[in-house]
BATORKE-992282 format. One record per residue (C-alpha): residue number from 1; x, y, z; residue in three letters. Coordinates in nm, 2 decimals, padded with zeros to 4 digits. Layout:
N
<mivo k="NUM" x="X" y="Y" z="Z" r="ALA"/>
...
// end
This chain:
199
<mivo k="1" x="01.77" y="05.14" z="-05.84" r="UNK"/>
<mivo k="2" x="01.78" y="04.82" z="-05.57" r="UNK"/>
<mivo k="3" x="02.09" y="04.64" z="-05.55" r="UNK"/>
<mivo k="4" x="01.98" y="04.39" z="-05.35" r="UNK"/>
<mivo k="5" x="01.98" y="04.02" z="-05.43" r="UNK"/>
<mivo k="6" x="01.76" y="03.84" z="-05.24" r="UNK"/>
<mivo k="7" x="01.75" y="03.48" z="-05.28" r="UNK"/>
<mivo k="8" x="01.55" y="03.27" z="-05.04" r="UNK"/>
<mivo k="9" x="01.67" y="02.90" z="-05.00" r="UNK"/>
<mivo k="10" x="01.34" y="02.79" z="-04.94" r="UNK"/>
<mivo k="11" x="01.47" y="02.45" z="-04.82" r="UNK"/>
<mivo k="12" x="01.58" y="02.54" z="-04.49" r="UNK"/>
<mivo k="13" x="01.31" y="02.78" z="-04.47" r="UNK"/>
<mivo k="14" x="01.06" y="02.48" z="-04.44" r="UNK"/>
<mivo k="15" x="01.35" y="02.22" z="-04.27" r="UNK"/>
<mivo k="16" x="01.33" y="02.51" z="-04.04" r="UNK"/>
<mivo k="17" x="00.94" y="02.56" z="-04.04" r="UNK"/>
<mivo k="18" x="00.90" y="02.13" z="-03.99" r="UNK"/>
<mivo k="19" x="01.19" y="02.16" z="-03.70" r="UNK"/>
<mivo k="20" x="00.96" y="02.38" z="-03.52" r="UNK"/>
<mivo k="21" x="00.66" y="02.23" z="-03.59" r="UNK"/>
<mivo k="22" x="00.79" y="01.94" z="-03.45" r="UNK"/>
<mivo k="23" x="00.93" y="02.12" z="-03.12" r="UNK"/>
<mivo k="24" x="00.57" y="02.23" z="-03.06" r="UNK"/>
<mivo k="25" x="00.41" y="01.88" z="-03.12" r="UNK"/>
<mivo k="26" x="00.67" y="01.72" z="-02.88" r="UNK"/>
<mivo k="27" x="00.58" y="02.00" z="-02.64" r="UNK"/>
<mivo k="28" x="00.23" y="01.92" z="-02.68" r="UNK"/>
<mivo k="29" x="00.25" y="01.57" z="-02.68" r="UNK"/>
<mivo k="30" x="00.46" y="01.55" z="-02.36" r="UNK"/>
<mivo k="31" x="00.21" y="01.84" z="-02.18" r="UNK"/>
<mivo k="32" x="-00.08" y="01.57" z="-02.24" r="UNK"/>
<mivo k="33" x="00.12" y="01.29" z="-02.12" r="UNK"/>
<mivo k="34" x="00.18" y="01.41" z="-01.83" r="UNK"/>
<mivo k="35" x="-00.21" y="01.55" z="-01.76" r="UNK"/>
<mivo k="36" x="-00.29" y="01.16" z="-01.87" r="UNK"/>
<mivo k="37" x="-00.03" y="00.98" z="-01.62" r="UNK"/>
<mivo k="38" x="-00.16" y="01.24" z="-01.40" r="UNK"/>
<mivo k="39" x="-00.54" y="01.14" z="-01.43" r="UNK"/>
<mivo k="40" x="-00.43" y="00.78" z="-01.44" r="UNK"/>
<mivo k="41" x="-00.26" y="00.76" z="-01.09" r="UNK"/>
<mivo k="42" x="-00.56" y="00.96" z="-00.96" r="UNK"/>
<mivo k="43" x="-00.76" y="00.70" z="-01.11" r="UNK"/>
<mivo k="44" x="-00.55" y="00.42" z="-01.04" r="UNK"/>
<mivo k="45" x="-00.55" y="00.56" z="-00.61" r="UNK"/>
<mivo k="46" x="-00.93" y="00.62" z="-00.62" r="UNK"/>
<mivo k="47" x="-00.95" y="00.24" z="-00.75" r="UNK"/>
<mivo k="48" x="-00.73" y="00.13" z="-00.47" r="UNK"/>
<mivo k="49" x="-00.92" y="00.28" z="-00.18" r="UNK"/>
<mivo k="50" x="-01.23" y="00.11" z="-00.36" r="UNK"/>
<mivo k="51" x="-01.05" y="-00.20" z="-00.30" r="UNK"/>
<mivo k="52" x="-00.92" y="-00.11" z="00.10" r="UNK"/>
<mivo k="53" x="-01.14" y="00.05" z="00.23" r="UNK"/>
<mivo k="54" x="-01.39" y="-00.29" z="00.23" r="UNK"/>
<mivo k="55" x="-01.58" y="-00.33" z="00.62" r="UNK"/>
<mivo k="56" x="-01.36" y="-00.59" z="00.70" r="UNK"/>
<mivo k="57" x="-01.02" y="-00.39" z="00.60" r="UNK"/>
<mivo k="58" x="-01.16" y="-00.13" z="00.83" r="UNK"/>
<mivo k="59" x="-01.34" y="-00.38" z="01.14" r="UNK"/>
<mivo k="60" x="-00.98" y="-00.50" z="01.11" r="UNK"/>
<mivo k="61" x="-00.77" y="-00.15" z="01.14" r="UNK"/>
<mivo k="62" x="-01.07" y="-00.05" z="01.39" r="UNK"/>
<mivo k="63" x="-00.96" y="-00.35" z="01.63" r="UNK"/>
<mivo k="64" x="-00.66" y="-00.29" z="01.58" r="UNK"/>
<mivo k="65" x="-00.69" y="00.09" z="01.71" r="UNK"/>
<mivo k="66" x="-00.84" y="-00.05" z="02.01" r="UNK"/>
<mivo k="67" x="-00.60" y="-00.36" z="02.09" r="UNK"/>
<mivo k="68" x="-00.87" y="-00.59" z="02.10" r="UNK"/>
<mivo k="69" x="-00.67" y="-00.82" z="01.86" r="UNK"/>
<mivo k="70" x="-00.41" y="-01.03" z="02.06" r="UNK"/>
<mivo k="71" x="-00.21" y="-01.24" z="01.81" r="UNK"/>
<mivo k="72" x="-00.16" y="-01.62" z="01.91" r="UNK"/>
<mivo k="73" x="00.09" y="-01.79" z="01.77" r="UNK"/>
<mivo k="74" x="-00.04" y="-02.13" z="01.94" r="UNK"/>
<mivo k="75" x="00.09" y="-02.45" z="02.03" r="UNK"/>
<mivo k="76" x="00.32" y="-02.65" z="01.81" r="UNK"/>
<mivo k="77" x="00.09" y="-02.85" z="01.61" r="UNK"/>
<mivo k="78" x="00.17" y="-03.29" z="01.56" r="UNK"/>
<mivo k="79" x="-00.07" y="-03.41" z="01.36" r="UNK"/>
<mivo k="80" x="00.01" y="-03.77" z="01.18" r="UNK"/>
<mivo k="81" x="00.09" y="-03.76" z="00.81" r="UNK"/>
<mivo k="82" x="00.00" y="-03.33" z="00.81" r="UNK"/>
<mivo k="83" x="00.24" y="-03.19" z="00.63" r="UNK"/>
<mivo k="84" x="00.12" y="-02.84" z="00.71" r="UNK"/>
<mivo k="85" x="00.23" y="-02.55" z="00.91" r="UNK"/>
<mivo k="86" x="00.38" y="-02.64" z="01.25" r="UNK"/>
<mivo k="87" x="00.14" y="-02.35" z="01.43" r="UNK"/>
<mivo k="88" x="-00.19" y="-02.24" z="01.30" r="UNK"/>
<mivo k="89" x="-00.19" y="-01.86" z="01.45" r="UNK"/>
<mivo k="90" x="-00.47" y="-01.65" z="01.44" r="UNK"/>
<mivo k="91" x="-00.58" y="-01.31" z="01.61" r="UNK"/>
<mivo k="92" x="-00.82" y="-01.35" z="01.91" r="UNK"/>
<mivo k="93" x="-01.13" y="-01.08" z="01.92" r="UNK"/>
<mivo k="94" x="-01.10" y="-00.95" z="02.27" r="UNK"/>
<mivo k="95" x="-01.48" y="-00.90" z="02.33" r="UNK"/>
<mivo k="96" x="-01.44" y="-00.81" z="02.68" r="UNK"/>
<mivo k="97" x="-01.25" y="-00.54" z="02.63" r="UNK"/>
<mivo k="98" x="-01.43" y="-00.44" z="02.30" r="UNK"/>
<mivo k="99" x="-01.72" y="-00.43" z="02.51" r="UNK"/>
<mivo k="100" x="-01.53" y="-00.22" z="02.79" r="UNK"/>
<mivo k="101" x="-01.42" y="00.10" z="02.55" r="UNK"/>
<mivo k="102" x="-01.75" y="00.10" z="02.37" r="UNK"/>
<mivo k="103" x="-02.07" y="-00.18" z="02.40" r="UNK"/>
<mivo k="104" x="-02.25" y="-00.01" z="02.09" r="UNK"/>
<mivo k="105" x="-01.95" y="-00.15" z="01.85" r="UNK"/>
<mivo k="106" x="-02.12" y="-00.41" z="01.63" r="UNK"/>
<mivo k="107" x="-01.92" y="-00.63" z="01.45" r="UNK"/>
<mivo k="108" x="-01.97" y="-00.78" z="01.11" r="UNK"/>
<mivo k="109" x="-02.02" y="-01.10" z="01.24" r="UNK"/>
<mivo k="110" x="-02.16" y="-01.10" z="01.60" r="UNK"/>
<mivo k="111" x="-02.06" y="-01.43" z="01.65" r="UNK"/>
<mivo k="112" x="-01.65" y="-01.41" z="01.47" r="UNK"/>
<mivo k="113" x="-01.45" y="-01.51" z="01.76" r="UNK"/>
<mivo k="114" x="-01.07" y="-01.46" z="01.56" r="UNK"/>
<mivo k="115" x="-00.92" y="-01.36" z="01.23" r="UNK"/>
<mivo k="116" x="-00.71" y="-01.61" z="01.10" r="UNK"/>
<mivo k="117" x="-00.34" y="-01.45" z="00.99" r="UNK"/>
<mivo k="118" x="-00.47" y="-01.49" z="00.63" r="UNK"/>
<mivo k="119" x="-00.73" y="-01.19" z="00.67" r="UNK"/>
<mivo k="120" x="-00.54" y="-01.03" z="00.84" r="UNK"/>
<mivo k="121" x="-00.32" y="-01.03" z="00.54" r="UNK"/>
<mivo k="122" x="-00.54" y="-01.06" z="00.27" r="UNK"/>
<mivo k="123" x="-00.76" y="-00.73" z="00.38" r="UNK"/>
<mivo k="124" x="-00.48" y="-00.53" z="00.55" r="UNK"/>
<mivo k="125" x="-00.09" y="-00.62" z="00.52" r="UNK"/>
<mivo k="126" x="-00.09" y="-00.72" z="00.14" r="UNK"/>
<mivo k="127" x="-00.28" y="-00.37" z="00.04" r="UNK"/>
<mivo k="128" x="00.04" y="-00.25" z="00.24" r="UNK"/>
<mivo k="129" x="00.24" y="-00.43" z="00.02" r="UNK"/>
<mivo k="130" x="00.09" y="-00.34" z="-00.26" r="UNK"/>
<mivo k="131" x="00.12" y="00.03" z="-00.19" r="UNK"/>
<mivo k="132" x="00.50" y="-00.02" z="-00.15" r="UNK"/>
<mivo k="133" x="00.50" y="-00.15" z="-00.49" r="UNK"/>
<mivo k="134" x="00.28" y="00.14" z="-00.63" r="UNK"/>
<mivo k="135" x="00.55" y="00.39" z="-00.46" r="UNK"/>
<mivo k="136" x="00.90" y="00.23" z="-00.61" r="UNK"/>
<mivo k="137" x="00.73" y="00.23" z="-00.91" r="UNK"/>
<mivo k="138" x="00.65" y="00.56" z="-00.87" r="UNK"/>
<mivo k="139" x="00.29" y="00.55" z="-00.99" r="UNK"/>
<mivo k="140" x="00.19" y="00.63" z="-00.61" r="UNK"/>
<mivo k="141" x="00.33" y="00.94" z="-00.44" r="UNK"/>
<mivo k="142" x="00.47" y="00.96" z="-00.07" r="UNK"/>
<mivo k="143" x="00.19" y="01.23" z="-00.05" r="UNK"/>
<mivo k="144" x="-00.11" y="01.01" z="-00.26" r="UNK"/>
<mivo k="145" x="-00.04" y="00.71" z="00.04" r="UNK"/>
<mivo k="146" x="00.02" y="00.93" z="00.32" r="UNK"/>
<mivo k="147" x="-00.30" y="01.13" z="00.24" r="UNK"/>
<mivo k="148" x="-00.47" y="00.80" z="00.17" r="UNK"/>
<mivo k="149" x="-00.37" y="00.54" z="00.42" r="UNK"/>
<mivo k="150" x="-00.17" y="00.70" z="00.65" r="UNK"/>
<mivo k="151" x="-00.39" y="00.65" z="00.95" r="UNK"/>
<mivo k="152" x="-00.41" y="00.30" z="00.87" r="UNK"/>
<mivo k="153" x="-00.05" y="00.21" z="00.80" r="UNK"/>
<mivo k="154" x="00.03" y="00.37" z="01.15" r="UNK"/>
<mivo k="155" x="-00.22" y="00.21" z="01.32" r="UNK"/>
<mivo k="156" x="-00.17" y="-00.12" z="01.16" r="UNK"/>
<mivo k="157" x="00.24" y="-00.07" z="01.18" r="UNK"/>
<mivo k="158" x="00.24" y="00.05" z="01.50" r="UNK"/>
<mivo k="159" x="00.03" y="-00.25" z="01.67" r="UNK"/>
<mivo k="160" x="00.26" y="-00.49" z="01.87" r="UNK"/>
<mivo k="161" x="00.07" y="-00.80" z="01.81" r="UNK"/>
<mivo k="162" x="00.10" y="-00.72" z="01.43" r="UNK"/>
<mivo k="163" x="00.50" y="-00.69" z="01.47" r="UNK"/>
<mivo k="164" x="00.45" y="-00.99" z="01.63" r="UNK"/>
<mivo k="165" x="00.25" y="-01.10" z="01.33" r="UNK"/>
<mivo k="166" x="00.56" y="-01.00" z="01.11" r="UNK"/>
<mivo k="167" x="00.83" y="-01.12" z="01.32" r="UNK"/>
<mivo k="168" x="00.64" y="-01.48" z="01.32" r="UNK"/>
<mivo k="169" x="00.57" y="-01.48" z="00.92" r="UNK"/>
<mivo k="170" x="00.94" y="-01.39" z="00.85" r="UNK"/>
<mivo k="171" x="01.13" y="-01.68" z="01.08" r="UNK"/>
<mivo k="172" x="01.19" y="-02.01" z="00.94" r="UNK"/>
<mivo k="173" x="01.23" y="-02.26" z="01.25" r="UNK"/>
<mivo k="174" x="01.41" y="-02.50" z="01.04" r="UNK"/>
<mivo k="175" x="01.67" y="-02.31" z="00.91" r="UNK"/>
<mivo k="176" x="01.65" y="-02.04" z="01.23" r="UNK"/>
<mivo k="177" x="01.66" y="-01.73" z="01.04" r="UNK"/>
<mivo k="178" x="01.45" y="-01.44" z="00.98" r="UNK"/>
<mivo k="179" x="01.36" y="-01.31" z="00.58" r="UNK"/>
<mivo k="180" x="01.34" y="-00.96" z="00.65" r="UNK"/>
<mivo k="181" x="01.23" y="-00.90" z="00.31" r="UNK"/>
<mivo k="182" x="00.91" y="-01.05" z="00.41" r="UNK"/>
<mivo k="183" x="00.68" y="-00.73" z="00.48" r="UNK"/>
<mivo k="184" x="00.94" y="-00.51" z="00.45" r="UNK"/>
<mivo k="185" x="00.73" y="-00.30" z="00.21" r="UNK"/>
<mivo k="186" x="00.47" y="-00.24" z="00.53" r="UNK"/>
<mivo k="187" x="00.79" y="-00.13" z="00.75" r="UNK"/>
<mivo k="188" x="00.90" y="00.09" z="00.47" r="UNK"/>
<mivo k="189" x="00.55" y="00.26" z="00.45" r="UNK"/>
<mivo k="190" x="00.48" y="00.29" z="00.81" r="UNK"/>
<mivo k="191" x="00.86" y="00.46" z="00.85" r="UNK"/>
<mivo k="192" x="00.73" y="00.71" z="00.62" r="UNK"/>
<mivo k="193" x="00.46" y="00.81" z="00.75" r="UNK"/>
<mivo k="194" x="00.61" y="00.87" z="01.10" r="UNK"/>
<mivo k="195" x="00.85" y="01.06" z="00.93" r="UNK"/>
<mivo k="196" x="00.56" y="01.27" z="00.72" r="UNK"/>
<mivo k="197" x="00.39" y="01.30" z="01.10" r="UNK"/>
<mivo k="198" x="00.74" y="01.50" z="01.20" r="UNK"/>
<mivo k="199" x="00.73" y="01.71" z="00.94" r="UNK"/>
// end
């Protein structure tokens, strides 16, 4: 004789079934999320260096290594009824010197005397930039750029005639003062990768 009553309360049998249904599908769902943000900053790096690593992002950062680019800020400019820029600086091509460290270099164009500060810019500081961005957003990590660029930001960074670059871009002779925020991404990079170099 059994004197046991079972009753099942089959409610929270399946509220507790559905509970941990849903447990697993969150688990699921946030495993494959994380694979796809993953994939998608891979994705999103390897597009990037598709977009550096052009030949004249890497003539530039080449030249650069050498310090056969001399930035010129030039003479202030007075032309009648221009109301552009005061200077119109540009990077000189030291060929002599090219020539002296290695007279097999070939340039793109054979016949390119300077790079204005816009190419420079364009192909090499706003990619810096850009990066910077990528990292506070956190869709690029310190290791992705460092394993990526690093060579570039440091030889970039660390040229004087592109601090002098920087240091021109950022003061305002009217007002005298210096934005510090302009390029500061760039500095931020290239202090991190000396930093990754330590360690």
């Amino acid at each position: 004789m059994c004197f046991c009553n079972y009753h099942i309360d089959w409610t929270a049998v399946w509220t507790s079934i559905t509970a941990i249904a849903t447990i697993g599908l969150v688990i699921v769902a946030y495993i494959q999320l994380n694979k796809f943000n993953i994939t998608t900053a891979s994705d999103f790096a390897h597009r990037f260096k598709n977009d550096f690593f052009v030949p004249e992002t890497t003539e530039i950062v080449m030249l650069l290594e050498y310090q056969v680019l001399d930035f010129i800020k030039g003479e202030k400019l007075d032309i009648k009824g221009w109301d552009k820029p005061d200077y119109c600086p540009y990077y000189r091509i030291n060929r002599e010197l090219l020539r002296r460290i290695n007279p097999d270099i070939s340039l793109i164009n054979e016949e390119k005397k300077i790079y204005t500060l816009f190419e420079v810019e364009n192909f090499v500081l706003n990619h810096f930039e850009d990066l910077a961005i990528l990292r506070d957003k956190k869709i690029l990590t310190d290791d992705d750029i460092y394993s990526g660029f690093g060579s570039y930001i440091e030889i970039a960074m660390g040229n004087k005639d592109v601090q002098e670059h920087i240091k021109f871009s950022r003061y305002d002779e009217d007002t005298q003062e210096s934005d510090e925020d302009v390029y500061s991404g760039c500095e931020e990079l290239y202090e991190m990768v000396l930093s990754m170099n330590e360690d």
